[in-house]
C-alpha positions as CSV (number, residue, x, y, z in Angstrom):
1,X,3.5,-16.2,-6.8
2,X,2.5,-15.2,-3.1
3,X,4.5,-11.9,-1.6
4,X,7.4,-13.4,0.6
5,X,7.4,-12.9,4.5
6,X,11.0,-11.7,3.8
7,X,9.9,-8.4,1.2
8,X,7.0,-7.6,3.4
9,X,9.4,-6.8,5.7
10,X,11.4,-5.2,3.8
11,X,8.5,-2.7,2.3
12,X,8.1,-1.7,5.9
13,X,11.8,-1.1,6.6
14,X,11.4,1.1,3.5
15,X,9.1,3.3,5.2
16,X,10.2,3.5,8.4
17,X,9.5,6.5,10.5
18,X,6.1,7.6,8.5
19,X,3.8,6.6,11.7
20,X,2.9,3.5,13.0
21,X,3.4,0.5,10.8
22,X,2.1,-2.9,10.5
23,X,0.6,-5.5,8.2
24,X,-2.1,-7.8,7.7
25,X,-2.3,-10.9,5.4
26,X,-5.4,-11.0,3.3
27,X,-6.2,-13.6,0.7
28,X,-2.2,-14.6,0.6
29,X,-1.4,-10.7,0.0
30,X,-0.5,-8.1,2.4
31,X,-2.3,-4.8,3.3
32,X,0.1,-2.5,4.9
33,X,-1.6,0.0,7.5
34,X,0.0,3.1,8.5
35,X,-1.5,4.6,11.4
36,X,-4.4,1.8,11.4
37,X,-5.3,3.5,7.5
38,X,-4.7,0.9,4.6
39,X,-2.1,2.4,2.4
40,X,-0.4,-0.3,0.5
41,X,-1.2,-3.0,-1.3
42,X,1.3,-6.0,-1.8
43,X,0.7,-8.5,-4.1
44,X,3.2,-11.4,-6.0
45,X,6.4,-9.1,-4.4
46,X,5.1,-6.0,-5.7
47,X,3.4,-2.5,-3.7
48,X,0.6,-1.1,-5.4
49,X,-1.1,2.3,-4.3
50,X,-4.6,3.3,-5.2
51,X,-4.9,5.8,-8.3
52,X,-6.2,8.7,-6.6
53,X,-6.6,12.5,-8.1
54,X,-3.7,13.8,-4.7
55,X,-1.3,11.4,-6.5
56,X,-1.8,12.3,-10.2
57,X,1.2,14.5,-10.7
58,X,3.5,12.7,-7.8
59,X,2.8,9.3,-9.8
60,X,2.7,10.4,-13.5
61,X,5.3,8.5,-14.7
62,X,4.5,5.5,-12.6
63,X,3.3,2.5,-14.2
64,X,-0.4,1.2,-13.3
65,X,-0.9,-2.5,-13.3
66,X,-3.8,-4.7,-11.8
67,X,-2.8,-6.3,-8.6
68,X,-4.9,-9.3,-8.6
69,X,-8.0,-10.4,-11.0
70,X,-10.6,-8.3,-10.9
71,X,-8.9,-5.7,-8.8
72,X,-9.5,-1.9,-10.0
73,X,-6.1,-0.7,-11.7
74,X,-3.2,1.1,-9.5
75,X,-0.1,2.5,-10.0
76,X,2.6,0.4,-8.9
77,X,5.1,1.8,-6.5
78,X,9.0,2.0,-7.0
79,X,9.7,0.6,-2.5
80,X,13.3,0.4,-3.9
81,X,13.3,4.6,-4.0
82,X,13.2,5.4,0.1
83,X,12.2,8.7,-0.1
84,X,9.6,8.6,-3.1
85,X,7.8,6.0,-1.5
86,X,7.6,8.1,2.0
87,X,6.5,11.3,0.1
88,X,3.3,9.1,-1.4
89,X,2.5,7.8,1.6
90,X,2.5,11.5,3.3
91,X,-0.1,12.4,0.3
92,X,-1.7,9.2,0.8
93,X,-2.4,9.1,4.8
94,X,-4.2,12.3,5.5
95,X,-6.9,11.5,3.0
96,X,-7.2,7.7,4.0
97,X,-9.8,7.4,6.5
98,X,-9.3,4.4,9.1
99,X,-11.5,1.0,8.3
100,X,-14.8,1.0,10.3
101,X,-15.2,-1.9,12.3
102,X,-17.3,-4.9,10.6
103,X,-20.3,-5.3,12.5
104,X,-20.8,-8.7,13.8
105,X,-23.6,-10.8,12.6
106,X,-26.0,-12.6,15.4
């Protein structure tokens, strides 16, 4: 099951007011930048973030599933819990850097 147009939104409602939001669909999922830095991944209606040592006592109780095939494991994050989800994303963004640009090939 594809992530809805409808709970994309609402993820970013969630976490309104951390910086600039916006998303991007990639392979039928969503990435969702903040501040042009990829923070969450949403895949089949669910918001992953990447297991990362600056999370390990925020998300310890989190449960870690695999977002799509072959994907590395990540915890899964609770967008229902407003403030939660803001506080990972303030540990999250400093140490995010911003996507170089893909070269283009001749």
């Amino acid at each position: 099951m594809a992530t809805t147009i409808d709970f994309i939104e609402y993820v970013c409602d969630q976490i309104t007011g951390v910086g600039k939001i916006r998303y991007r669909k990639m392979f039928g999922e969503y990435m969702v930048y903040v501040n042009d830095k990829p923070i969450l991944l949403v895949c089949d209606n669910t918001v992953f973030v990447k297991i990362l040592p600056c999370l390990d006592e925020t998300m310890r109780e989190a449960d870690k599933e695999f977002p799509y095939d072959g994907a590395k494991e990540h915890y899964v994050l609770d967008i229902d819990n407003t403030e939660f989800s803001k506080k990972v994303i303030a540990i999250l963004e400093p140490v995010t850097p911003i996507p170089k640009p893909k070269k283009k090939g001749r």
